[in-house]
Structure formats: structure tokens, C-alpha cells
TORFINU-210356 format. One line per 8 residues: number of its first residue (from 1); their letters; for each residue x, y, z negated of C-alpha. Coordinates in steps of 0.5 Angstrom, whole numbers, plus 2048, in hexadecimal, padded with zeros to 3 digits. Layout:
// residues N
NUM = A = X:Y:Z  ...
//
This chain:
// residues 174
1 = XXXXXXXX = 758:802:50C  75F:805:50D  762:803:507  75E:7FB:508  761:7FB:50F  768:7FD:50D  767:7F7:507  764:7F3:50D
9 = XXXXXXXX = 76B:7F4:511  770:7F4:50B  76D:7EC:509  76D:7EA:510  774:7EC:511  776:7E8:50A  773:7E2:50D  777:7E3:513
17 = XXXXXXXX = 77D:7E4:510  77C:7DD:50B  779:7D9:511  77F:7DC:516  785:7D9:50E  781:7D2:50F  781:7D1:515  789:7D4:516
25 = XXXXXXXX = 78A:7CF:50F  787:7C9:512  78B:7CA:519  791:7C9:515  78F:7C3:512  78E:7C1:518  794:7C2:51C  798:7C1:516
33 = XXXXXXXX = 795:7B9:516  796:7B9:51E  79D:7BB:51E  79F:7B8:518  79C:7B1:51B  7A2:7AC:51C  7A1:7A9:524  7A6:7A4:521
41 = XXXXXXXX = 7A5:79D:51D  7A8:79B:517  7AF:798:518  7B2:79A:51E  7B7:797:524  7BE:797:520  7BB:794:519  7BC:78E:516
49 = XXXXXXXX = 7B5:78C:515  7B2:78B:50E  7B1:785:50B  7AA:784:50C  7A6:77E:50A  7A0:77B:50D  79B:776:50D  79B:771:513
57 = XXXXXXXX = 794:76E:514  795:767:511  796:76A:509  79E:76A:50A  7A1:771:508  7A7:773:50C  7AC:779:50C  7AF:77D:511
65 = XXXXXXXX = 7B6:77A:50F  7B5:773:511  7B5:776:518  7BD:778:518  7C2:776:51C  7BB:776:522  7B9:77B:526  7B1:77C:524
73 = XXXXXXXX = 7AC:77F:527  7A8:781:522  79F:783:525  79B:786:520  794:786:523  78D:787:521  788:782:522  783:787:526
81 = XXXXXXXX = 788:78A:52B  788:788:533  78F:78B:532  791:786:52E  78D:780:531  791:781:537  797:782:534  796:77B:531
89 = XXXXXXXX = 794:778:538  79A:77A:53B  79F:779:535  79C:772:535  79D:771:53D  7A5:773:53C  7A6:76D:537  7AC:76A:53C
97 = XXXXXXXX = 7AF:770:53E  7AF:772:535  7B1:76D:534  7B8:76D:538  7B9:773:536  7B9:771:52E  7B3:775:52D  7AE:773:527
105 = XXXXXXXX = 7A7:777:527  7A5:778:521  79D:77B:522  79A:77E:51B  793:781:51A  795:787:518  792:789:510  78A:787:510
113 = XXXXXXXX = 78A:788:517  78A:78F:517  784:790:513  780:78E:518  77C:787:519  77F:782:51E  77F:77B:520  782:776:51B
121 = XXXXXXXX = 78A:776:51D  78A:76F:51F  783:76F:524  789:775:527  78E:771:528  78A:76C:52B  786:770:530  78C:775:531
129 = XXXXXXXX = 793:771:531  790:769:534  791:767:52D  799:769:52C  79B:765:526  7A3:768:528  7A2:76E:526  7A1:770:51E
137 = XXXXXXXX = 79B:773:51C  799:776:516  796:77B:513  799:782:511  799:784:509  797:78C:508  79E:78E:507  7A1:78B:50D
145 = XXXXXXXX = 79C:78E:510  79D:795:50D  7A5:794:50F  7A4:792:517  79D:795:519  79C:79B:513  798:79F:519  794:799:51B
153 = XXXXXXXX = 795:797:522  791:791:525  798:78D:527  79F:78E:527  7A4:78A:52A  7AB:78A:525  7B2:787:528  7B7:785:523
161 = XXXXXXXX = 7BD:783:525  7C0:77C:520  7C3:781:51B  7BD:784:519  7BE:78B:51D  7B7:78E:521  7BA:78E:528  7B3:790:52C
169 = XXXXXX = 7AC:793:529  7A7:792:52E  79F:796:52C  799:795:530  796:79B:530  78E:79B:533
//
């Protein structure tokens, strides 16, 4: 019986010591990711913005460059988000005061919503904005997505200044 005990002990420390590597190896893949994980988005304050091209809601394809030479906010939005839907309202309540400041808004679902079913883009901008036809409204492809919403924030706001350059960023997180 000594000798089993003795086994008995020896194979439960063995486990303990396997368990314990494991453990100690997922804890640091853990915290590698945690620590790693970039707060930031794409592009930062102080870029030039990358030409990105977009689909506006009637078919018509549009790039990013078109808008040099105007300050541009660019919203990328999802359709599922209360964020965004406010966001819309209010940007649809300061058309005037856009508008004396040269501002075009550009709002642009971010890719395939994010992977998650919203409304269409058009029954939002209905409900959300009073039907604003001033804005641009389009669709975001996959690598523009990528390129200024990589960690897949619900909305974003972009100010860029008439040469291009990403003067303010502006993520809601909730």
C-alpha cells in the first residue's frame, strides 16, 4: 500500500504540475492579446486620409478624393446602432450650421453592417435623418472598412480638412 500511495501522490503532483504549465500558458496568451490590442483605429489625427471608394445608396460609386478641396465628415454608422441613429438625427438637425462651415457629411454603413442584420440604409436615413438628401450616403466596401474601422466600432466620426489630412476622430464607445 505504500508504494501505491507513494504512485498515488507522485501522478497527482504530475497533474498539478501539467495543470499549473497550461494554465500559466494560456494566461499569457491571454494577456499577450490584452496588452497587445490597439485602443486606436486605422488612421490617426494627422494622416492624410486614404483614398477609399464607396457606394452611395442610388448605385453611383464615389471616392474619398472627389471631396478635396472641402472639409468632410465622414460617419461611418451600422444600421443596428442607437449611437448611430442618434448621431444621424442630430447631424440632420445641424444642416444649417454644417452648411456655414463648408462641412459635407458623408455617412457610410460601415462593411455588410458589421456582420450583424440591420435595417435597410435607406429605411435608416428615412427614420433617423427626416429623409436628408444633403448628406452622401453610401455603403463602405470591405477595405475601407478595414482601413478606418479595423477594430469594428458601431460609429466613428472622421473630420478631414479640404487637403485631405484627418484633423479630429471621434469613436463612441458604449
Amino acid at each position: 500500500m505504500n508504494n501505491k500511495n507513494k504512485r498515488n501522490k507522485g501522478l497527482k503532483r504530475s497533474r498539478i504540475a501539467i495543470y499549473s504549465v497550461i494554465f500559466i500558458i494560456i494566461l499569457i496568451i491571454g494577456l499577450y492579446f490584452i496588452l497587445s490590442k490597439s485602443n486606436n483605429v486605422g488612421v490617426a489625427v494627422g494622416d492624410i486620409a486614404p483614398n477609399a471608394t464607396f457606394t452611395l445608396i442610388n448605385g453611383t460609386k464615389i471616392n474619398l478624393y472627389n471631396f478635396h478641396g472641402k472639409y468632410v465628415l465622414l460617419y461611418f454608422i451600422v444600421t443596428w446602432c442607437e449611437t448611430c441613429a442618434e448621431g444621424l438625427h442630430i447631424l440632420s438637425q445641424i444642416i444649417p450650421t454644417l452648411a456655414s462651415k463648408n462641412i459635407t457629411v458623408s455617412v457610410v454603413e460601415s462593411y455588410n453592417d458589421l456582420g450583424y442584420q440591420g435595417i435597410p440604409l435607406n429605411e435608416f436615413i428615412k427614420s433617423y435623418a427626416n429623409s436628408n438628401i444633403t448628406f452622401y450616403y453610401g455603403y463602405a466596401t470591405l477595405a475601407m472598412t478595414k482601413e478606418y474601422n479595423p477594430n469594428g466600432y458601431l460609429d466613428i466620426y472622421y473630420l478631414l480638412s479640404p487637403s485631405g489630412k484627418i484633423i479630429y476622430i471621434a469613436v463612441v464607445l458604449l
